[in-house]
DRENTORKOL-3810 file (N, C-alpha, C; in nm, 4 decimals):
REM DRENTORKOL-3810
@n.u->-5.8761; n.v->2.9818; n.w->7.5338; ca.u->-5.7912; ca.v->3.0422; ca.w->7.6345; c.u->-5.8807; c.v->3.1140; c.w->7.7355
@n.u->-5.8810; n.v->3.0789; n.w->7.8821; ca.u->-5.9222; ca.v->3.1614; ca.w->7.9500; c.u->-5.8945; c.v->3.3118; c.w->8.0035
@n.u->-5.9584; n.v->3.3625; n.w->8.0485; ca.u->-5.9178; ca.v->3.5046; ca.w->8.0871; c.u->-5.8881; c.v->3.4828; c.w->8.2402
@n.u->-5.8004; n.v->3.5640; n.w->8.2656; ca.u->-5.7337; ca.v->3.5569; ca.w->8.3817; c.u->-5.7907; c.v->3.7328; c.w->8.4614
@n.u->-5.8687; n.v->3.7293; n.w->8.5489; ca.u->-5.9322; ca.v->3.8397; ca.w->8.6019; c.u->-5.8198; c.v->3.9040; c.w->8.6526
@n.u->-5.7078; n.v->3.8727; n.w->8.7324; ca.u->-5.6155; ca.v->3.9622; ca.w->8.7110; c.u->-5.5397; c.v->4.0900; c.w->8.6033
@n.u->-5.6001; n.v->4.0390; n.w->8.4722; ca.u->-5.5295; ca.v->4.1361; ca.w->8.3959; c.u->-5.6410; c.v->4.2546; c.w->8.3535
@n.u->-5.7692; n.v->4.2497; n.w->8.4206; ca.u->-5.8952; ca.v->4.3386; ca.w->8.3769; c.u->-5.8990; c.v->4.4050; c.w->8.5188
@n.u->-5.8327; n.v->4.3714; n.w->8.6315; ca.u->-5.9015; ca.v->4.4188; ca.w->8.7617; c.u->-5.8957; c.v->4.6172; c.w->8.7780
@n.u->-5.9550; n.v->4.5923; n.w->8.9078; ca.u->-5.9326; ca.v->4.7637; ca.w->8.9492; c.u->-5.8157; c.v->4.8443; c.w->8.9101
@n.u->-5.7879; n.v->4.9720; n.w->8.8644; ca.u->-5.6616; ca.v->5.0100; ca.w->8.8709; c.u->-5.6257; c.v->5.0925; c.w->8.9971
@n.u->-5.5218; n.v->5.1339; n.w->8.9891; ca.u->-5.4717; ca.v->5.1893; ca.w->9.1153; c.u->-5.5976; c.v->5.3075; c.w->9.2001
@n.u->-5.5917; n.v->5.2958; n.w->9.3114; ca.u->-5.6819; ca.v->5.4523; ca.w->9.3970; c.u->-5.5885; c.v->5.5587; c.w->9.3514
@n.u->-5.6560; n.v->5.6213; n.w->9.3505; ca.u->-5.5766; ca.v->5.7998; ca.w->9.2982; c.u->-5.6559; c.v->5.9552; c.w->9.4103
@n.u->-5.5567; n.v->5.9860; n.w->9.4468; ca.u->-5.5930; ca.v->6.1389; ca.w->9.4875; c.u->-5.6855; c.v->6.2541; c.w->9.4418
@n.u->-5.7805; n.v->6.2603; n.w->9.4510; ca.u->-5.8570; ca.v->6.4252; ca.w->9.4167; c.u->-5.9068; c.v->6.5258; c.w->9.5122
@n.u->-5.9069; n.v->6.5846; n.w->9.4620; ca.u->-6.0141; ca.v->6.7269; ca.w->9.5504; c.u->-6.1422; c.v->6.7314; c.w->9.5226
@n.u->-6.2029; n.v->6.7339; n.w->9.6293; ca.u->-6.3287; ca.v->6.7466; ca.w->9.6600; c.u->-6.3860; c.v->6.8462; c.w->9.6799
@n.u->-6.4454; n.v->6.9493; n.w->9.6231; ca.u->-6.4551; ca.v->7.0852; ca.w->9.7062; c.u->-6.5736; c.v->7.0343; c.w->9.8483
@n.u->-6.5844; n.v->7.0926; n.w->9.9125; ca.u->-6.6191; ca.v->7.0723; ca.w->10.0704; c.u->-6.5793; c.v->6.9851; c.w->10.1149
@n.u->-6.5143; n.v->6.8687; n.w->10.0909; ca.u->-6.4172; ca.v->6.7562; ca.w->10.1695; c.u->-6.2907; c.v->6.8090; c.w->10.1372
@n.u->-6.2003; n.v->6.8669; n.w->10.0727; ca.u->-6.0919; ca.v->6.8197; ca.w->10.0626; c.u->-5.9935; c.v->6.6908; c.w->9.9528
@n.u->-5.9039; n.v->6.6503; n.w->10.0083; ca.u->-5.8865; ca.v->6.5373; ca.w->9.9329; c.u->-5.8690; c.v->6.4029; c.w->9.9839
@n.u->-5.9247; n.v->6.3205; n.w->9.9149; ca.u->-6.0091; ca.v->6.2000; ca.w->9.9524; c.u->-5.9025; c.v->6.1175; c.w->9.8107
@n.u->-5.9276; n.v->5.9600; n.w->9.8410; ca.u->-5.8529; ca.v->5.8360; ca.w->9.7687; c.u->-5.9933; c.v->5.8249; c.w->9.7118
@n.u->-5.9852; n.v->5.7808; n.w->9.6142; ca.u->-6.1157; ca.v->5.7280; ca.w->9.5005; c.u->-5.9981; c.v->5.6181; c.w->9.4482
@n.u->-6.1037; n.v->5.4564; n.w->9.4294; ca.u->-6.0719; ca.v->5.3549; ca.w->9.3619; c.u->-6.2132; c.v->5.3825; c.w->9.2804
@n.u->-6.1039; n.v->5.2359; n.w->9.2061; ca.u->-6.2725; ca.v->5.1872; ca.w->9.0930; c.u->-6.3353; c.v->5.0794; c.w->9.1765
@n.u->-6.4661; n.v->5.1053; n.w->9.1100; ca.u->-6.5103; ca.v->4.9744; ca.w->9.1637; c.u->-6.5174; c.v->4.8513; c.w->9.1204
@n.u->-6.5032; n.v->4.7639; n.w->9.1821; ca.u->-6.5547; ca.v->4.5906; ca.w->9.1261; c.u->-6.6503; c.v->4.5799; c.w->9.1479
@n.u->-6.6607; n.v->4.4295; n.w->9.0440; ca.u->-6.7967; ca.v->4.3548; ca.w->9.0677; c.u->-6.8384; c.v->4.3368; c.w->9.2108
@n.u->-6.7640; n.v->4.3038; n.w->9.3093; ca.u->-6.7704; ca.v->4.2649; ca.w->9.4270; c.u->-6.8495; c.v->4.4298; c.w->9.5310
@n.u->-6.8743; n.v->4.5133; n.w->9.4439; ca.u->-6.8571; ca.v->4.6348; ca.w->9.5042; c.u->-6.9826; c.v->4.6705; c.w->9.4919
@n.u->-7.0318; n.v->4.6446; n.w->9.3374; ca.u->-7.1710; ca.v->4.6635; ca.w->9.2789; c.u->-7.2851; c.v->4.5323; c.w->9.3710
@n.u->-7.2213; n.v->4.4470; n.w->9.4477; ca.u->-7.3154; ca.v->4.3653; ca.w->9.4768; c.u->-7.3667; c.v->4.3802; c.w->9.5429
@n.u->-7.3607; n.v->4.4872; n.w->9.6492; ca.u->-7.3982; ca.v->4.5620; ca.w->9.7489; c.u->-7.4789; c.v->4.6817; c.w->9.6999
@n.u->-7.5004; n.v->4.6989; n.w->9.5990; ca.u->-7.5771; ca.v->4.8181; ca.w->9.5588; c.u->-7.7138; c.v->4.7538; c.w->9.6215
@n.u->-7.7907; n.v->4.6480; n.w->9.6236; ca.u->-7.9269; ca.v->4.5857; ca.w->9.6029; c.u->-7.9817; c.v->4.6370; c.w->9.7710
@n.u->-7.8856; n.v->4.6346; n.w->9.8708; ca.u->-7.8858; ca.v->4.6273; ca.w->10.0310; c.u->-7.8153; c.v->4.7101; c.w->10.0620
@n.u->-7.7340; n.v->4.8460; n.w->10.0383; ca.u->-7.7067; ca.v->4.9268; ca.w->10.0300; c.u->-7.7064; c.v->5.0882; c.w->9.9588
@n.u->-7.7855; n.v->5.1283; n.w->9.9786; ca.u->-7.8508; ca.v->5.2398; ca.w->9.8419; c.u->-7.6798; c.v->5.3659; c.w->9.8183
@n.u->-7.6140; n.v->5.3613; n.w->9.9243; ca.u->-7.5008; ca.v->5.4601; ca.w->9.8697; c.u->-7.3928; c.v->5.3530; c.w->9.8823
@n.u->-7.3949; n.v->5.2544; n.w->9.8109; ca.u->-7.2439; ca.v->5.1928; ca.w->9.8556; c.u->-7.1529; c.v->5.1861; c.w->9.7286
@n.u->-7.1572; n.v->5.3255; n.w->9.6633; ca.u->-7.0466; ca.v->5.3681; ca.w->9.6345; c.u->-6.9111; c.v->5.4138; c.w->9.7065
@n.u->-6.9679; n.v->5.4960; n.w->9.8312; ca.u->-6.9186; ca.v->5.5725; ca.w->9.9531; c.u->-6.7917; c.v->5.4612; c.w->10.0057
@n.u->-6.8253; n.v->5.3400; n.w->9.9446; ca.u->-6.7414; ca.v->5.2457; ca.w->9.9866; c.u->-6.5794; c.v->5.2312; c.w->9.9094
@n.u->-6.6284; n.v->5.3629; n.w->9.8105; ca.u->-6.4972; ca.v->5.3828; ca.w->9.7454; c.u->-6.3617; c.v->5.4702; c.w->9.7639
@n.u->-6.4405; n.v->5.5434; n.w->9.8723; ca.u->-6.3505; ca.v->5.6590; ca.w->9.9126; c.u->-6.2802; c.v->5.6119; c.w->10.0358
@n.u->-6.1429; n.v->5.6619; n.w->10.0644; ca.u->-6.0740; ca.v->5.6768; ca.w->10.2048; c.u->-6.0213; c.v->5.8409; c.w->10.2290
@n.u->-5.9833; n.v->5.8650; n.w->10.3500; ca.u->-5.9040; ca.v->5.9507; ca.w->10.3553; c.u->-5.7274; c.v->5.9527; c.w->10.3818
@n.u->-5.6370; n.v->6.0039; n.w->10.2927; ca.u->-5.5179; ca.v->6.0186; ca.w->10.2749; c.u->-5.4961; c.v->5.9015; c.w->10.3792
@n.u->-5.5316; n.v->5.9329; n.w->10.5312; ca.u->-5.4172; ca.v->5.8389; ca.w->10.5999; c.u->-5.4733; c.v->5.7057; c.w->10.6147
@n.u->-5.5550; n.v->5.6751; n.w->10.4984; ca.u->-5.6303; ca.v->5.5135; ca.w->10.4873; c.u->-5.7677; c.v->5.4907; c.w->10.5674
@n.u->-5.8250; n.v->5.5623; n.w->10.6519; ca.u->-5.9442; ca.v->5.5513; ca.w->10.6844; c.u->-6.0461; c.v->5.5968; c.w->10.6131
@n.u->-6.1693; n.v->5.5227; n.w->10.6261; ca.u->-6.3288; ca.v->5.5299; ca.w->10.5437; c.u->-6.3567; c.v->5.6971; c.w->10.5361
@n.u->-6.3580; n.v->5.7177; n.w->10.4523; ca.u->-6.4272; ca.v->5.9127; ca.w->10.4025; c.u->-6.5298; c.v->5.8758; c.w->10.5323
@n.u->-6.6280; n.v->5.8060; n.w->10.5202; ca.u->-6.7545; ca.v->5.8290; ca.w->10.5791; c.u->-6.7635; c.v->5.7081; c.w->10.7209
@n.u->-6.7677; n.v->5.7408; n.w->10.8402; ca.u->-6.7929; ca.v->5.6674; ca.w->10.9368; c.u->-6.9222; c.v->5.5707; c.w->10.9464
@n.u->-6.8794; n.v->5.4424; n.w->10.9595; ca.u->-6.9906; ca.v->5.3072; ca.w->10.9566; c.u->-7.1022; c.v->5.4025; c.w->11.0738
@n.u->-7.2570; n.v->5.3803; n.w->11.0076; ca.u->-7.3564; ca.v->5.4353; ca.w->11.0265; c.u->-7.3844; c.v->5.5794; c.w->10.9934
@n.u->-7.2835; n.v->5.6509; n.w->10.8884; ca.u->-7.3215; ca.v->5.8366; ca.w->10.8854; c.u->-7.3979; c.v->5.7793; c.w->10.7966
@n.u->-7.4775; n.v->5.9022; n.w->10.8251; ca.u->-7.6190; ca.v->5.9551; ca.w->10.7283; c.u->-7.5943; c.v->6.0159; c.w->10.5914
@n.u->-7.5309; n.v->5.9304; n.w->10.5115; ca.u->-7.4859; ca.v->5.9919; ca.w->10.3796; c.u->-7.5842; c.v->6.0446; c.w->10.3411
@n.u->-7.7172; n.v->6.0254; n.w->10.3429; ca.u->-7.8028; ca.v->6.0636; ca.w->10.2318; c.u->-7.8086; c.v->6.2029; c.w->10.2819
@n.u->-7.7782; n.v->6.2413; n.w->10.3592; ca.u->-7.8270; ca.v->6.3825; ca.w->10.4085; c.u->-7.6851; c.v->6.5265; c.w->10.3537
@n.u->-7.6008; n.v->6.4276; n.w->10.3158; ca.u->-7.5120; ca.v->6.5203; ca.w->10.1966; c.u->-7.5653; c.v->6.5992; c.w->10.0982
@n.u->-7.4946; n.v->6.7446; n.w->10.1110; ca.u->-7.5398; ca.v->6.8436; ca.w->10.0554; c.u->-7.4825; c.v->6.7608; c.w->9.8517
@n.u->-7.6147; n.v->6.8051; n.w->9.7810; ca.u->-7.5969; ca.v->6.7222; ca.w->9.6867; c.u->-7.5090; c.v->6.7998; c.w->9.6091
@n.u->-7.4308; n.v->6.8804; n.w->9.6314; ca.u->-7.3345; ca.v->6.9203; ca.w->9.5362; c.u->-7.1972; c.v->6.8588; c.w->9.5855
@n.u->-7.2037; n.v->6.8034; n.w->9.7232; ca.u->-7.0555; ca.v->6.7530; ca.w->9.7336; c.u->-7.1153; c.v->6.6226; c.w->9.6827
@n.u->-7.1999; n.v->6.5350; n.w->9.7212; ca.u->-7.2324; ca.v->6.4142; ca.w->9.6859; c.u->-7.2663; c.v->6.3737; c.w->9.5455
@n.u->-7.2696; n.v->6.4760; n.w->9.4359; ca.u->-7.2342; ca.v->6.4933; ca.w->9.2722; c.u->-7.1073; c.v->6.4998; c.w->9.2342
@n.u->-7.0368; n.v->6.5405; n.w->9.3077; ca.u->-6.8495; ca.v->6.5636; ca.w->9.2959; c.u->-6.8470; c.v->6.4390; c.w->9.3320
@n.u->-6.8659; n.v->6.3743; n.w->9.4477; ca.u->-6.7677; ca.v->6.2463; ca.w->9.4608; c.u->-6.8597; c.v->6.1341; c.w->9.3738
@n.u->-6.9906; n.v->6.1089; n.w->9.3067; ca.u->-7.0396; ca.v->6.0943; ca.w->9.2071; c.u->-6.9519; c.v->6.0574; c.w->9.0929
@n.u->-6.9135; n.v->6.1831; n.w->9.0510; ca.u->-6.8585; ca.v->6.2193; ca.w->8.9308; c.u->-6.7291; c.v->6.1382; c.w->8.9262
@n.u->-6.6758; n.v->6.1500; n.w->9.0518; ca.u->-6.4995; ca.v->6.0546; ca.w->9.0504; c.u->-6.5392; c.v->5.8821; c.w->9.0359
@n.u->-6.6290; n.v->5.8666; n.w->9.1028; ca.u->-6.6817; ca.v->5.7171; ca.w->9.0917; c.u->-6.6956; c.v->5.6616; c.w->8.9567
@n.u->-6.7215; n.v->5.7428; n.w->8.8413; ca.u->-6.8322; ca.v->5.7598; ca.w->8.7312; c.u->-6.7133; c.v->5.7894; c.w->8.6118
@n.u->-6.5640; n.v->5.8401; n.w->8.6312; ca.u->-6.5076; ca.v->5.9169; ca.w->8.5631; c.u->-6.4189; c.v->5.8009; c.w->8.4857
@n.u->-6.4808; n.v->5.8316; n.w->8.3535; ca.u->-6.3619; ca.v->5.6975; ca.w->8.2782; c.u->-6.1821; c.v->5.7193; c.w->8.2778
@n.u->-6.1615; n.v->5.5804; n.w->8.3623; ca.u->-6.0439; ca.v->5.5508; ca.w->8.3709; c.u->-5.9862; c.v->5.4290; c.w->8.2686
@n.u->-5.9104; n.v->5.4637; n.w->8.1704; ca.u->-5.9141; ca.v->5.3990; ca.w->8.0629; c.u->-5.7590; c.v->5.2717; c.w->8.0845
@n.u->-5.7841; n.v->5.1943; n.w->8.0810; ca.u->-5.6846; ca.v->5.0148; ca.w->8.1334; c.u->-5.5834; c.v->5.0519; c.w->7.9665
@n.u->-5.4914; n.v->4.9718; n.w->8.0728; ca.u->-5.3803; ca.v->4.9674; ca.w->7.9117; c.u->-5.4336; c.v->4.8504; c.w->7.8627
@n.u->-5.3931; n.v->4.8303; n.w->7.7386; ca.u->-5.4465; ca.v->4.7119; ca.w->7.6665; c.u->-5.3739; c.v->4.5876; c.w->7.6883
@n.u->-5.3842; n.v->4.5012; n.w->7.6821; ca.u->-5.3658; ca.v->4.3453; ca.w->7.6972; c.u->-5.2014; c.v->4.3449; c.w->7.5946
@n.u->-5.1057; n.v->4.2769; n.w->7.6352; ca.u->-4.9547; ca.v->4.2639; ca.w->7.5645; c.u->-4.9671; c.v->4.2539; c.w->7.4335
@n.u->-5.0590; n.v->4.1421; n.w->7.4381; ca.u->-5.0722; ca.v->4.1204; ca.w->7.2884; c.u->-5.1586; c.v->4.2021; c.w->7.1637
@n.u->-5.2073; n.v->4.3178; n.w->7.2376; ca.u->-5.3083; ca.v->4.4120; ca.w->7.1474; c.u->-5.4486; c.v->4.3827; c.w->7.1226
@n.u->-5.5271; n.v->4.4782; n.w->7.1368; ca.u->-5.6474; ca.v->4.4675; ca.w->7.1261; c.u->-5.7237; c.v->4.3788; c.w->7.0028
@n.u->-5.5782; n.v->4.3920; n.w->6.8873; ca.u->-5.6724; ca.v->4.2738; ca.w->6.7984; c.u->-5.6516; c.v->4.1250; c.w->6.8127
@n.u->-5.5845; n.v->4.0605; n.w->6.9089; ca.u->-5.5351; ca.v->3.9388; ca.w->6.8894; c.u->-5.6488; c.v->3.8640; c.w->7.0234
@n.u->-5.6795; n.v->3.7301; n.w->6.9506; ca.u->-5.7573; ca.v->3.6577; ca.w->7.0070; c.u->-5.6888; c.v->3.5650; c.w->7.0780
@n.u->-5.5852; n.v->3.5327; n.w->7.0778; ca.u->-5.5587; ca.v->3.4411; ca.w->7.1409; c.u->-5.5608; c.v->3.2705; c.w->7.1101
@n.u->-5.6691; n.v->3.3035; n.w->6.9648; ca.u->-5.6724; ca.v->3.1457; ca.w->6.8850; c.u->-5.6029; c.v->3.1264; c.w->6.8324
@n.u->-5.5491; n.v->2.9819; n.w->6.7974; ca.u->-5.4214; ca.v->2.9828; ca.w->6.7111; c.u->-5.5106; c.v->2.9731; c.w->6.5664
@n.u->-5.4036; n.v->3.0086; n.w->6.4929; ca.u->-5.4357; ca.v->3.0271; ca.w->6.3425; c.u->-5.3969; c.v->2.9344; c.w->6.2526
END
């Protein structure tokens, strides 16, 4: 049986506070997200929006120059286990017939 990447994907963006930003949308990331790490050194930053759907950070800001205690907070939301419901059939079932 194949796996269907739909039932493992991102879960919903969610609301937090940021202390010195405010509140900002944090998703998870995908694979598609990490592939950009190699040619991008902060493209986590690519995870955040603000409330009314625009990028936290404007194409070309100087992220690196973030004071590293806000840039450890939004770190930390990137980083923070978000735990998936389990599959219908339960974590012990394979899916082989018996």
């Amino acid at each position: 049986m194949s796996l269907d990447p739909s039932k493992v994907n991102a879960s919903a963006p969610r609301t937090v506070e940021i202390p010195g930003i405010g509140q900002v949308i944090v998703r998870r990331a995908t694979l598609a997200d990490l592939g950009f790490a190699a040619d991008m050194q902060f493209w986590w930053v690519r995870l955040f929006s603000l409330p009314d759907g625009s990028p936290l950070f404007a194409p070309g800001s100087d992220v690196g120059a973030l004071d590293h205690e806000v840039a450890s907070a939004l770190l930390e939301e990137v980083n923070r286990p978000r735990f998936t419901q389990p599959v219908n059939a339960g974590s012990g079932e394979s899916g082989v017939p018996k």
